[in-house]
C-alpha positions in Angstrom: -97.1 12.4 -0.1 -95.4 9.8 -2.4 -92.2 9.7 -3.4 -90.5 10.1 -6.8 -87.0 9.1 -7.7 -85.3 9.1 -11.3 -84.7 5.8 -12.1 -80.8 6.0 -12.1 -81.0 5.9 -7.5 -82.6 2.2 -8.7 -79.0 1.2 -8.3 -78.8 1.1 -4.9 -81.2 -1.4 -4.3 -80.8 -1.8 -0.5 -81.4 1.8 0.1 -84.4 1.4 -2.1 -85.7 -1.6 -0.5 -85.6 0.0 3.2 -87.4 3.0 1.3 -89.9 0.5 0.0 -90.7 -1.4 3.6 -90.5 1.7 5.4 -93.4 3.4 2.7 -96.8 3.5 3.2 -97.4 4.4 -0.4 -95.8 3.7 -3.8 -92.6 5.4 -4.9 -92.9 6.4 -8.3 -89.8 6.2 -10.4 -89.0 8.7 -13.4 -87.1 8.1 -16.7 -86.1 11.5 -18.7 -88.1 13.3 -16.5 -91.3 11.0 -17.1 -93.3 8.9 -14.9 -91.8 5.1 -16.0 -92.6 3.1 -13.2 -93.8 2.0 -9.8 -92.4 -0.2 -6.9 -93.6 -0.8 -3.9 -93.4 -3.5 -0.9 -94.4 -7.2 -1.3 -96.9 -6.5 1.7 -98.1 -3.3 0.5 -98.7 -5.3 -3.3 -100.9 -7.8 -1.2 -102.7 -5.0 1.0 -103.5 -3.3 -2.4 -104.6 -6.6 -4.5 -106.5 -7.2 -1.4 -108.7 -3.6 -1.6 -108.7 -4.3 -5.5 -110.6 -7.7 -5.1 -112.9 -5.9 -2.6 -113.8 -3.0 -4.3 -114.3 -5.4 -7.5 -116.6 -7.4 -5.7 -118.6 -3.7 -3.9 -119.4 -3.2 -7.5 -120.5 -6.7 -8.2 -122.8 -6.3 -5.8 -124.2 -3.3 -6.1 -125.2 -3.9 -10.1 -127.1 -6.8 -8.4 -128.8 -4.9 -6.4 -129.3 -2.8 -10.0 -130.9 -5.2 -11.5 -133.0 -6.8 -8.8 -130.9 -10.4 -8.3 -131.8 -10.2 -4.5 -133.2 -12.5 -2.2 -134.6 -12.0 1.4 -133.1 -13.3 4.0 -135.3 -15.1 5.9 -136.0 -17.0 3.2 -132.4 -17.2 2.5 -131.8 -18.7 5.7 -134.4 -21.2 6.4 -133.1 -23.2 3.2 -129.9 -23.1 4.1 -130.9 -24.7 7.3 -133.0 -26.7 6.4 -130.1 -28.1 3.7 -128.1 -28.5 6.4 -130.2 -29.4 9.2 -129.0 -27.2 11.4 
């Protein structure tokens, strides 16, 4: 379940921090009783970013296969060896 904390505990930024590492999800943080902002964990950023490029590229594929833009792979694989001579 992710956490929410009003935006005035952002002062004590160690305790915050340790909360961030030791989080598997983003902690939300309110302002007047509003959602304001999120923070969350250098590592978790890069594990998220990660997924985001991923699923980005899931969907790039799958218009592909949409609109026909596929090759076989047989075919596919005999000119890249024969590029390469291997």
């Amino acid at each position: 379940m992710p956490e929410i904390i009003p935006i005035r505990d952002l002062k004590n930024t160690s305790k915050i921090s340790q909360k961030c590492h030791e989080s598997k999800e983003p902690i939300f943080v309110t302002k007047n009783g509003y959602g304001d902002m999120v923070i969350m964990s250098m590592e978790m950023y890069k594990e998220k970013m990660f997924m985001f490029d991923v699923y980005d590229k899931l969907i790039a594929a799958e218009e592909q296969l949409k609109e026909g833009k596929v090759l076989d792979g047989e075919a596919s694989l005999k000119s890249i060896r024969e590029k390469y001579n291997v």
